[in-house]
C-alpha positions as CSV (number, residue, x, y, z in Angstrom):
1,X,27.6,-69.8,-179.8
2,X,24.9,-67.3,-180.5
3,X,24.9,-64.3,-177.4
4,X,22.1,-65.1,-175.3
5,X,21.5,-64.7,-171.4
6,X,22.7,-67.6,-169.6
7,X,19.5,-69.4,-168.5
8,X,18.7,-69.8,-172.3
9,X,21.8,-71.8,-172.6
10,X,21.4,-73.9,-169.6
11,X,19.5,-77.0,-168.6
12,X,18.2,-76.2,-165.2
13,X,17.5,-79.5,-162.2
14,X,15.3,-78.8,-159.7
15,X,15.9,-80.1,-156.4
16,X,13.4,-80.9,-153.7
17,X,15.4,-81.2,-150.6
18,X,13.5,-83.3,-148.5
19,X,13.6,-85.9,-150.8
20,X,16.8,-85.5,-152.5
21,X,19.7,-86.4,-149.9
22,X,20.1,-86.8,-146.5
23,X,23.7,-87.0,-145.3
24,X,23.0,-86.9,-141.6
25,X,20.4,-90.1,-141.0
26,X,17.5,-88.3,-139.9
27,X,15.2,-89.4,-142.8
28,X,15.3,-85.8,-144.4
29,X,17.2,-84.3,-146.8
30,X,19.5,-81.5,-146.1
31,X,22.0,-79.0,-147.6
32,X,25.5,-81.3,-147.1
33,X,23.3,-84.6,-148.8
34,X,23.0,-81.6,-151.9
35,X,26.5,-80.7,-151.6
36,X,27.8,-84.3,-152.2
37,X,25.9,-84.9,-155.2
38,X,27.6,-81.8,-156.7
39,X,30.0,-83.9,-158.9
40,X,27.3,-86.1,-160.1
41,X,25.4,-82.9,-160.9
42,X,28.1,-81.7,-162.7
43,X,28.4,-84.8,-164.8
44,X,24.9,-84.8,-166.1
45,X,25.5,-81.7,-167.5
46,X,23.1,-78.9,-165.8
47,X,24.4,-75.7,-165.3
48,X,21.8,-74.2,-162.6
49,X,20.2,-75.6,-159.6
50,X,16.8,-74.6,-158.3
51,X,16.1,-75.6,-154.7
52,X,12.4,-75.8,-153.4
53,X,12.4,-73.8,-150.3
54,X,15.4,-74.3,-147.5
55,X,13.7,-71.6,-145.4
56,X,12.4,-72.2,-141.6
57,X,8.7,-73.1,-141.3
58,X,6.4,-75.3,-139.7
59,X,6.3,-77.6,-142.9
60,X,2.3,-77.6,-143.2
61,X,2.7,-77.5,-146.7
62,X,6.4,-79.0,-146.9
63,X,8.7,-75.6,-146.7
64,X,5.9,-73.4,-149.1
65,X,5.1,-72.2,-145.5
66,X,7.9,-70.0,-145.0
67,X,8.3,-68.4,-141.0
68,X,11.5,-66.8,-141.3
69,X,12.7,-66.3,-145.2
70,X,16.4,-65.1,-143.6
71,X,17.3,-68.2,-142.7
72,X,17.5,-72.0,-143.5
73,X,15.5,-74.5,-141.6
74,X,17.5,-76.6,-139.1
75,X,15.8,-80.3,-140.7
76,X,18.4,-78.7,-143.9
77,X,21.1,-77.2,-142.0
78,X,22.6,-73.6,-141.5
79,X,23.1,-70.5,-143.7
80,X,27.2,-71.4,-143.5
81,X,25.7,-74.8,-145.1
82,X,24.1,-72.5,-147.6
83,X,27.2,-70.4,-148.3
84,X,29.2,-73.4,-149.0
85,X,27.0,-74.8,-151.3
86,X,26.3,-71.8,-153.4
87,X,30.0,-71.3,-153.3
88,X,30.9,-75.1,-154.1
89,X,28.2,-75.0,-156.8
90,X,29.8,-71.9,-158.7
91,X,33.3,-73.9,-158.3
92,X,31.4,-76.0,-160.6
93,X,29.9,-73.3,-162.8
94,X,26.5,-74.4,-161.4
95,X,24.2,-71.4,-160.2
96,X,21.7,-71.6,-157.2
97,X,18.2,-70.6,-158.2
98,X,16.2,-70.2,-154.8
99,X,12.3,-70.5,-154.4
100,X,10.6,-67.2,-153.5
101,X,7.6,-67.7,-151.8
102,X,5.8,-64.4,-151.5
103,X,2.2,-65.1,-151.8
104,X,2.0,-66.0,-148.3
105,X,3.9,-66.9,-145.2
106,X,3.4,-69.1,-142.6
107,X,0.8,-68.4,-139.7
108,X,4.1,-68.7,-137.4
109,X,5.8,-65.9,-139.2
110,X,6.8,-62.9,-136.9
111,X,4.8,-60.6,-139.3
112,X,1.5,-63.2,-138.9
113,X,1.5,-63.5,-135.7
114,X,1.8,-59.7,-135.0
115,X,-0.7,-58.5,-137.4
116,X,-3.1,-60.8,-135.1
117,X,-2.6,-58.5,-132.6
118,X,-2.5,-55.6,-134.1
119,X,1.1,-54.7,-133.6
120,X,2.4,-51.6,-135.9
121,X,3.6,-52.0,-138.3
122,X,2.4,-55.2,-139.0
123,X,-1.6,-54.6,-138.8
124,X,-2.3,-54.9,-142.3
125,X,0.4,-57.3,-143.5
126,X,-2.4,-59.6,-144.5
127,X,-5.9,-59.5,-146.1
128,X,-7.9,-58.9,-142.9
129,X,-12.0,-58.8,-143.4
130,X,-14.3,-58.5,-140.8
131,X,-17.2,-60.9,-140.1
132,X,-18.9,-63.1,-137.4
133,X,-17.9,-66.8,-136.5
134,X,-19.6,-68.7,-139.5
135,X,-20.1,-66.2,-142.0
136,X,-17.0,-65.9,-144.1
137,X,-16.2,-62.3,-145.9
138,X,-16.5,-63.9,-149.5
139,X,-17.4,-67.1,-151.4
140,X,-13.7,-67.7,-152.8
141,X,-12.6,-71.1,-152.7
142,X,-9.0,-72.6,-152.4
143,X,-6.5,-74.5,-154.6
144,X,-6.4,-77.0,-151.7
145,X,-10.1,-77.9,-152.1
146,X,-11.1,-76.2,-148.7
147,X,-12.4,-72.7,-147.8
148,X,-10.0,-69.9,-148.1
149,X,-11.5,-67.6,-145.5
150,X,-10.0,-68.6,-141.8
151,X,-11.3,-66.7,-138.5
152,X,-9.1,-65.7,-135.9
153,X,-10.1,-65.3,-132.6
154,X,-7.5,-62.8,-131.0
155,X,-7.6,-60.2,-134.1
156,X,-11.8,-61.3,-133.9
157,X,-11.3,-61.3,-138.0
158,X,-11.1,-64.0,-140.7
159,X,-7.9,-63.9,-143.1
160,X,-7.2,-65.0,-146.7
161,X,-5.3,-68.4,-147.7
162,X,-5.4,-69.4,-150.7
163,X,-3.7,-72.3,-150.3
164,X,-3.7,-74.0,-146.6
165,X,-4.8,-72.5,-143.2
166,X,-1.6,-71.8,-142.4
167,X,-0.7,-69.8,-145.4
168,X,-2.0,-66.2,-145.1
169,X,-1.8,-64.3,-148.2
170,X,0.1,-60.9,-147.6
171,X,-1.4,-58.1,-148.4
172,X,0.2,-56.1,-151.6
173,X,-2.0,-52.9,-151.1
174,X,0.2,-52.3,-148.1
175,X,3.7,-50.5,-149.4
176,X,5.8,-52.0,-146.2
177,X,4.9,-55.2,-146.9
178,X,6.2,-55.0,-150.8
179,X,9.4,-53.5,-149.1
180,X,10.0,-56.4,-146.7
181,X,9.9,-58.4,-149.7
182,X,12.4,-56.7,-151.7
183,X,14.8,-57.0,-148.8
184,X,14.3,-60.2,-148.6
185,X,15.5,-60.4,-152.3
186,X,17.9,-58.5,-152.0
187,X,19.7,-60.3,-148.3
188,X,19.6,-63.5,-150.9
189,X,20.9,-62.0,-154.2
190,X,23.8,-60.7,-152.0
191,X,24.9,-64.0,-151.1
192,X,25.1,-64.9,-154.6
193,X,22.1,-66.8,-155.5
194,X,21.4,-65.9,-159.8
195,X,18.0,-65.7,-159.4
196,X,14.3,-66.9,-158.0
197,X,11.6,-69.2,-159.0
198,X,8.7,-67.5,-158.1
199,X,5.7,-68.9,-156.7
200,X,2.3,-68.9,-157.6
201,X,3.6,-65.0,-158.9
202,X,0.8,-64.1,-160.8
203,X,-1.6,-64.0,-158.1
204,X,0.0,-61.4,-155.4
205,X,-2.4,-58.6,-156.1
206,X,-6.2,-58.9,-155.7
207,X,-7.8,-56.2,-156.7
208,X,-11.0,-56.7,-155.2
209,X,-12.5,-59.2,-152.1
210,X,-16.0,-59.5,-153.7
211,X,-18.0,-62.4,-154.4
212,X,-16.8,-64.4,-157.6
213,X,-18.5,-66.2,-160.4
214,X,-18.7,-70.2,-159.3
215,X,-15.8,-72.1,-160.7
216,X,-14.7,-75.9,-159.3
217,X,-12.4,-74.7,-156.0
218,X,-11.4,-71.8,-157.3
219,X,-14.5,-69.4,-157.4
220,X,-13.4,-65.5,-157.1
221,X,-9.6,-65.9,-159.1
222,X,-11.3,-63.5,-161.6
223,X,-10.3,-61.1,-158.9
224,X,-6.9,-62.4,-158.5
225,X,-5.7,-63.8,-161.8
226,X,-2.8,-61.5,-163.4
227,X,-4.7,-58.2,-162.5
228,X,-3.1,-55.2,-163.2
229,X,-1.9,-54.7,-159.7
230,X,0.5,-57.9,-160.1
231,X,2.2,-56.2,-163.4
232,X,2.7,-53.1,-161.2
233,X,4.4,-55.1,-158.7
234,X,6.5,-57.0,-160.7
235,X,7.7,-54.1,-162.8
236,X,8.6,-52.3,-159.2
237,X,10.8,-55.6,-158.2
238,X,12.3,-55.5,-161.6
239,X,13.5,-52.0,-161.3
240,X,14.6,-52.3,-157.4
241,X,15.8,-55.5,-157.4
242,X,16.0,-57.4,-160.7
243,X,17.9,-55.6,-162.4
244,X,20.3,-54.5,-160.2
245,X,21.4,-57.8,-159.3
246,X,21.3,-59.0,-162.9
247,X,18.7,-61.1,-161.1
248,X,17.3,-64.6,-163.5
249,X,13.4,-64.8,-162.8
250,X,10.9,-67.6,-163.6
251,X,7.1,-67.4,-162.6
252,X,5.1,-69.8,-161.6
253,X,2.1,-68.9,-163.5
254,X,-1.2,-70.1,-162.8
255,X,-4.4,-70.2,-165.3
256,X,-2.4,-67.8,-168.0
257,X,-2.9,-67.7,-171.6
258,X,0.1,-67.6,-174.1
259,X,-0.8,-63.6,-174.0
260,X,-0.9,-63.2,-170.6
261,X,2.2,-65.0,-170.5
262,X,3.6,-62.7,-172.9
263,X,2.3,-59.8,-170.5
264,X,4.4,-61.1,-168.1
265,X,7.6,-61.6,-169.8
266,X,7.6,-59.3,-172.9
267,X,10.9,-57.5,-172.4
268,X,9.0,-54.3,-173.5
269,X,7.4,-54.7,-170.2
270,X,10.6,-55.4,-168.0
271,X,8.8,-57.4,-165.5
272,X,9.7,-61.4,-165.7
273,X,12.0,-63.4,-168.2
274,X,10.2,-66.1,-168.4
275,X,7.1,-68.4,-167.2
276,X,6.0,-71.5,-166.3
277,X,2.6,-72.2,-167.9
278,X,0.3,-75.0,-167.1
279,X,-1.8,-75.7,-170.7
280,X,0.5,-78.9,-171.7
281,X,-0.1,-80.4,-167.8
282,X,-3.8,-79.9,-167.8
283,X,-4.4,-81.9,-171.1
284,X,-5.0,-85.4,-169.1
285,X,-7.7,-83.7,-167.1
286,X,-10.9,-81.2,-167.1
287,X,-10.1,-78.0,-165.6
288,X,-8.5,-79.1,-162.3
289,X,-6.1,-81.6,-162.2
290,X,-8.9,-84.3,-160.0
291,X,-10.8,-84.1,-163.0
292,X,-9.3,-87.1,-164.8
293,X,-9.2,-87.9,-168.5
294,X,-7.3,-90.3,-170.2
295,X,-3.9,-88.6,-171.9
296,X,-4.0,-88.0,-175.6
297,X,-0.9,-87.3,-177.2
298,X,-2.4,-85.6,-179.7
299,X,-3.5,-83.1,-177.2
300,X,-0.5,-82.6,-175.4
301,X,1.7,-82.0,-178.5
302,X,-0.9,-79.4,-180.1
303,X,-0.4,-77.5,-176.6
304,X,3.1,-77.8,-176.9
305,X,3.2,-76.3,-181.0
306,X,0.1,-73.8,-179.4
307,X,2.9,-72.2,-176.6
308,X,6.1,-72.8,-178.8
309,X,5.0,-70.9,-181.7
310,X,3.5,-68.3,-179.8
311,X,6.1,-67.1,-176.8
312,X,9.5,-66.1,-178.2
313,X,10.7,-68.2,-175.3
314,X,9.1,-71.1,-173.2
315,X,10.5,-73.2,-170.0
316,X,9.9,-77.1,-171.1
317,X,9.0,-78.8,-168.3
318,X,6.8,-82.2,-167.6
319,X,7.8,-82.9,-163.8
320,X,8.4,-80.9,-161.1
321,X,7.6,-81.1,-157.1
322,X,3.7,-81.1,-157.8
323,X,3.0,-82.9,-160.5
324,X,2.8,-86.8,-161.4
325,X,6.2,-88.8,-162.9
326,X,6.2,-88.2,-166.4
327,X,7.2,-91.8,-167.8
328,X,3.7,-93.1,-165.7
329,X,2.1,-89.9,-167.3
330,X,2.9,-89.5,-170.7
331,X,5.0,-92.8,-171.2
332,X,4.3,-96.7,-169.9
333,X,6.5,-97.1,-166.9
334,X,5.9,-101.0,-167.3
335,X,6.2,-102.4,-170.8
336,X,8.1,-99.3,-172.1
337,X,9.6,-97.9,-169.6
338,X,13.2,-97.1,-170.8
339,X,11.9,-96.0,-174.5
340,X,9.1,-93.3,-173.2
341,X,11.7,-92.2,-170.8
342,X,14.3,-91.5,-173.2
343,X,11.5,-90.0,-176.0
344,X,10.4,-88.0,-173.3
345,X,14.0,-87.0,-172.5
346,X,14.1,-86.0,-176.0
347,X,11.3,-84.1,-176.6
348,X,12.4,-82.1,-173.2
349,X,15.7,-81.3,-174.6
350,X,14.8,-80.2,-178.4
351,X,11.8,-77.8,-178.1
352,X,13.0,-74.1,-177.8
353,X,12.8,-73.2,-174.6
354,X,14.7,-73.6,-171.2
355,X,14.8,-77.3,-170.2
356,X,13.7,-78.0,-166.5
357,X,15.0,-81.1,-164.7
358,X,13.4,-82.6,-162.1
359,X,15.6,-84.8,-159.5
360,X,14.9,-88.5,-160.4
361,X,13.3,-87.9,-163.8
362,X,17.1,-88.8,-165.9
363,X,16.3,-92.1,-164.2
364,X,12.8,-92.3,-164.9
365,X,11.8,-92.3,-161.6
366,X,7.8,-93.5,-161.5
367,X,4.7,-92.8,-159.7
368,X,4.3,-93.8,-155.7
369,X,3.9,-97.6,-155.5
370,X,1.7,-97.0,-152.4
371,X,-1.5,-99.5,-151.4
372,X,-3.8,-96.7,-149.9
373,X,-3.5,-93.4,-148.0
374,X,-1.3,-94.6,-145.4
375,X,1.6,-93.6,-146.6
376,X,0.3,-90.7,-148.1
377,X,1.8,-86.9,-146.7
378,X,0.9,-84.5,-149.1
379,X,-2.1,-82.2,-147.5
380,X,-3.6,-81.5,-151.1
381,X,-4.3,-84.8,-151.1
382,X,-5.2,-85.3,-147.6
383,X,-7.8,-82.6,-148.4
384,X,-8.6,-83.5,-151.4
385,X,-9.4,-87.7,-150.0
386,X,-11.7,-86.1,-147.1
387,X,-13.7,-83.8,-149.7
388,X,-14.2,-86.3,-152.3
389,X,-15.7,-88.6,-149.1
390,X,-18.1,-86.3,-147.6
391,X,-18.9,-86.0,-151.4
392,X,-19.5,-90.1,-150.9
393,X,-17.8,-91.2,-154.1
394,X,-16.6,-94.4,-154.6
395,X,-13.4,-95.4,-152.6
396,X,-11.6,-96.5,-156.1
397,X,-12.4,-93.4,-157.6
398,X,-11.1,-91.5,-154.8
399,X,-7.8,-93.4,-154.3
400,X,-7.9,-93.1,-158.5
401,X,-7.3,-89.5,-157.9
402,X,-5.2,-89.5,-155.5
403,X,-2.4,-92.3,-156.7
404,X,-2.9,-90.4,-160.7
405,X,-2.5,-87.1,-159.5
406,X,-0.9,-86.5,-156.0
407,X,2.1,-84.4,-155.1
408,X,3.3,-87.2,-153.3
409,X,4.3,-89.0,-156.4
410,X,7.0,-86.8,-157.3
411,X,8.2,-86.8,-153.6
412,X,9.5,-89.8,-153.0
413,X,12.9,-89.8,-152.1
414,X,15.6,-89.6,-155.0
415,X,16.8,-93.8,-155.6
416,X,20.6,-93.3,-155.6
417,X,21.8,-97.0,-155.6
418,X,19.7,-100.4,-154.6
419,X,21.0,-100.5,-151.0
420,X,18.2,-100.1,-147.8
421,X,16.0,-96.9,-148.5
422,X,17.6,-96.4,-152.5
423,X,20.6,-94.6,-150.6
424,X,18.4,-91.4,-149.9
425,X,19.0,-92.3,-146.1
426,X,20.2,-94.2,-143.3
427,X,17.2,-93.6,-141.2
428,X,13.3,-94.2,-141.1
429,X,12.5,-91.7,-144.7
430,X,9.9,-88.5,-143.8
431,X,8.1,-90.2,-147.0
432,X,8.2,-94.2,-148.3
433,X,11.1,-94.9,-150.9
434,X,9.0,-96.4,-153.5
435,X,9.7,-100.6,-154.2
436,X,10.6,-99.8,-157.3
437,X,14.5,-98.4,-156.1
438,X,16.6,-101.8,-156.9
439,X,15.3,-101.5,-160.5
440,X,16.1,-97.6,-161.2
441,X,18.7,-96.1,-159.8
442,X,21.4,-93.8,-160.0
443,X,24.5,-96.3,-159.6
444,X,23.0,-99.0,-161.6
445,X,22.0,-96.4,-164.3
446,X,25.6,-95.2,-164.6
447,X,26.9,-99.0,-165.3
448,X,24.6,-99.3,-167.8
449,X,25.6,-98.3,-171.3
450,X,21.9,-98.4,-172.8
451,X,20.5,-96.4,-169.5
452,X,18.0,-93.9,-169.2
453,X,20.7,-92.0,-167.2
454,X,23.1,-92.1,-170.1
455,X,21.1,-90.7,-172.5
456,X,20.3,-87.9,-170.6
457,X,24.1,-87.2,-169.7
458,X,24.8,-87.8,-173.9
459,X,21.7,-85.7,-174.6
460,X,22.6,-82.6,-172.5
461,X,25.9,-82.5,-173.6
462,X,24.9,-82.4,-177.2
463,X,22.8,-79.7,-176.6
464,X,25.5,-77.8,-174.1
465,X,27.8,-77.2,-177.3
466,X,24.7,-76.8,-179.8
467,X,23.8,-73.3,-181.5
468,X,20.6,-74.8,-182.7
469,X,19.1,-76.3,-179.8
470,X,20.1,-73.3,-177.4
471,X,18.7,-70.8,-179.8
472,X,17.3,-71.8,-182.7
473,X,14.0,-71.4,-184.3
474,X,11.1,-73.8,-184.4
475,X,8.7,-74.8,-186.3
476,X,6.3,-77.7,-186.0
477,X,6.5,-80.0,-189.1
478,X,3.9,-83.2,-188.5
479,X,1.5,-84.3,-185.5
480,X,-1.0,-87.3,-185.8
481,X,-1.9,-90.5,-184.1
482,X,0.8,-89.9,-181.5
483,X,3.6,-89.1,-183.8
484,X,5.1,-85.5,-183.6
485,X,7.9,-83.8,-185.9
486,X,9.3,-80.5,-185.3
487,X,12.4,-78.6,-187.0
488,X,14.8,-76.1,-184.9
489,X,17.0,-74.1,-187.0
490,X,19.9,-71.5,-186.9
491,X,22.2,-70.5,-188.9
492,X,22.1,-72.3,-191.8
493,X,21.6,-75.8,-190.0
494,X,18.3,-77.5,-189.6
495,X,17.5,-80.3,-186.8
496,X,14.4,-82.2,-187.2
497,X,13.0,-84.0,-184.5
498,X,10.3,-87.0,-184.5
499,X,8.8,-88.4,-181.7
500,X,6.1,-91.5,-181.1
501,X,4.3,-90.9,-178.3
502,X,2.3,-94.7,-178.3
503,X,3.2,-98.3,-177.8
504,X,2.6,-98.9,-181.6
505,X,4.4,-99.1,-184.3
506,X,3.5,-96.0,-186.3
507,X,5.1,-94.7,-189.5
508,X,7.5,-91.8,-189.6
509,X,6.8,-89.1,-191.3
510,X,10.3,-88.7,-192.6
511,X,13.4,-90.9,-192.8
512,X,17.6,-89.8,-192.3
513,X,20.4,-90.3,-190.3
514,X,20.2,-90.4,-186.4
515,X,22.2,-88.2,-184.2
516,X,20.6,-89.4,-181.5
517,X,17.7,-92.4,-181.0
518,X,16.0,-93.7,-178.2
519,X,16.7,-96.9,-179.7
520,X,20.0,-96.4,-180.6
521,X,19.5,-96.8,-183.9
522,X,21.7,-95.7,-186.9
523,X,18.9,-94.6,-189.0
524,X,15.0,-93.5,-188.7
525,X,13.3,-95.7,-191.7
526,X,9.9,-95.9,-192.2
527,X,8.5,-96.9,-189.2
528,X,8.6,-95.3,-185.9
529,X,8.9,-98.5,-183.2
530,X,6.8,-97.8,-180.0
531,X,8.1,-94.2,-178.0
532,X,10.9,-93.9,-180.4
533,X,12.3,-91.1,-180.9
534,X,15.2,-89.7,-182.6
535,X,17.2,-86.2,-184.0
536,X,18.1,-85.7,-187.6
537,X,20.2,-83.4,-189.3
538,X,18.9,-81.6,-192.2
């Protein structure tokens, strides 16, 4: 096998804890529900675990809220819990990426709620600006379709939050606060964690609290956007921290380019070793993700060629805790369900890159099932519902939105086997199970020899022991009407890939022996049958 850092060699699962276990009946998930699904994490083959945050916090925004980032909120368990199950996971060889959060905290943090009153040395922890009831400091808006700008009455000052109220966005002109953050690295990486998935990390520093140019929600990121500030910063943790902790780190990235990306990750640079970027999840909409328009495979796989040929490495993603199921987003999850699952499994697994997992997609897992808002918990969307209405559009248009594009759809809780609740829990679930549970799940999937399941446990093990998929090169090789082709090669051996993204039958662009087909087939002829796909050699 080629030498290469480990997170290029692994396929890493994300885990959302609410929704992936519960082991104690309370209709959450929690550390010890994680820690008995270690074995079946082991079998699927991923060798890294990243866990949305386990912190304490009031759970306005589901955990990305954080009041104390030393220690693990009681709905999940204790930091013993936490010990065993980094220490159970490595057992395993399975490493424990955490979430850092450092954006903002939660208006109940001990830093929050003494810069409020002005307690040293916690006054300027946060973006404090001046200004009367009803005249906010700036005309930024907020990715959760509200204002940004809240005013407190004990400091007598509003405060940035980019995201909810009751996430104020620390303030990175202030050299304490960047300190507390390293030590909270570093009281993590000490207790053996490999590394952090960091949020929204490309947004720490504004450089300026000015007036914007109008955008949809997010008027003012010109100011906040990758500024120079945020390289500075992340060059500073790399030194401090990163490095000597031989520390993995993977950015969330918002609104980046493939060169800003490469700004960020550029080993020259020494700042991040690799990104999420968004282009490929923003091709079924306009701009925001509300902004619907119908999914063109076409579109999504020139993005894909666009960032592969252009980043020496990528993360391949298509599901994670906020976005939509990909088999109801890029696949049928009716007529086809099993064959877009498993070309999507495909394509996931073969593009150069590290693959990310989300719990419930080697399933296929599908969008919420839900009637209307009822049942609905995420407060993106809660915001998003009541905007749209004082906006007055049409009802369907506005539940449209919601039941396309809603965090909630990727939060529902993991469907382990087609007892009450899927087997996520013996309680009342903080979200609804959705109906679908008795068809797809985990026990069933394992029975079945044609399952979506098993081809993601074949799948990943092929690529565990495979020179060319881990590090090979790519280059794109075909891409029209929904049919994509791709080689990866190293070392002398070639794989091509072909994929057919549509419920036609479309024809292939080449033909060979399979190594691996959605369909199970022996060879790929000269038709492509609706969301096949399949792996050749040579």
């Amino acid at each position: 096998m080629p030498e290469t850092p480990w997170w290029k060699q692994r396929v890493i699962y994300q885990i959302y804890p609410m929704s992936f276990c519960d082991s104690n009946g309370d209709g959450i998930g929690d550390l010890r529900g994680i820690l008995s699904k270690l074995d079946y994490l082991k079998s699927l083959g991923v060798g890294a675990l990243w866990l949305s945050p386990v912190y304490c916090s009031p759970n306005e925004d589901n955990g990305y809220d954080i009041s104390d980032y030393c220690n693990i909120h009681e709905n999940y368990g204790t930091l013993a819990d936490m010990d065993e199950l980094i220490a159970e996971a490595a057992q395993r060889d399975i490493k424990i990426i955490m979430d850092l959060v450092i954006n903002h905290t939660s208006n109940q943090h001990e830093w929050f709620q003494k810069s409020r009153r002005r307690i040293a040395p916690y006054t300027d922890y946060y973006i404090w600006q001046k200004g009367e009831p009803g005249k906010k400091p700036s005309n930024w808006g907020s990715f959760f379709g509200e204002d940004c700008w809240a005013y407190d009455e004990l400091r007598g000052e509003y405060y940035l939050h980019l995201f909810a109220k009751g996430q104020p966005d620390l303030n990175y002109h202030n050299d304490a606060v960047i300190e507390a953050v390293e030590n909270v690295m570093r009281f993590w990486l000490a207790r053996g964690v490999a590394g952090f998935r960091c949020d929204v990390i490309n947004i720490l520093y504004k450089d300026s609290l000015k007036n914007g140019r109008w955008k949809p929600a997010l008027t003012g990121s010109e100011h906040y956007i990758s500024t120079d500030g945020t390289h500075q910063l992340l060059n500073r943790f790399r030194r401090e921290v990163f490095e000597p902790y031989n520390c993995y780190t993977v950015g969330e990235t918002v609104f980046v380019t493939p060169q800003m990306a490469d700004d960020l990750v550029n080993p020259s640079r020494a700042e991040l070793d690799c990104v999420f970027s968004f282009e490929h999840m923003e091709t079924d909409c306009h701009f925001v993700k509300w902004f619907l328009r119908k999914f063109s495979p076409d579109r999504f796989f020139d993005t894909l060629t666009k960032w592969q040929t252009s980043l020496d490495w990528n993360t391949v993603y298509f599901e994670n805790h906020d976005q939509p199921r990909s088999v109801s987003r890029f696949g049928d999850d009716g007529a086809f369900h099993n064959q877009s699952a498993k070309a999507l499994a495909t394509l996931l697994l073969t593009l150069r890159g590290t693959p990310f997992l989300f719990e419930g997609q080697e399933i296929g897992m599908t969008n919420f099932d839900y009637p209307d808002m009822a049942k609905v918990r995420d407060v993106e969307s809660i915001n998003i519902w009541n905007l749209t209405g004082r906006l007055h559009l049409p009802q369907s248009l506005r539940w449209k939105m919601i039941k396309t594009k809603s965090r909630d759809n990727a939060r529902t809780p993991m469907q382990w086997n087609d007892t009450v609740n899927g087997g996520f829990s013996t309680g009342k679930p903080w979200l609804s199970v959705n109906g679908n549970y008795p068809l797809f799940n985990v026990e069933q999937q394992l029975r079945d020899q044609g399952s979506v399941l098993q081809y993601y446990q074949a799948l990943i093990a092929y690529r565990n022991q495979s020179p060319v998929l881990q590090a090979g090169s790519f280059a794109p090789l075909y891409r029209q009407n929904g049919v994509y082709a791709y080689a990866r090669t190293f070392g002398g051996e070639t794989l091509r890939v072909v994929i057919n993204l549509t419920a036609e039958a479309k024809p292939s662009p080449f033909e060979g022996k399979a190594i691996f087909s959605s369909y199970n087939k022996a060879e790929v002829d000269g038709t492509l049958a609706p969301y096949e796909a399949a792996i050749l050699r040579g």
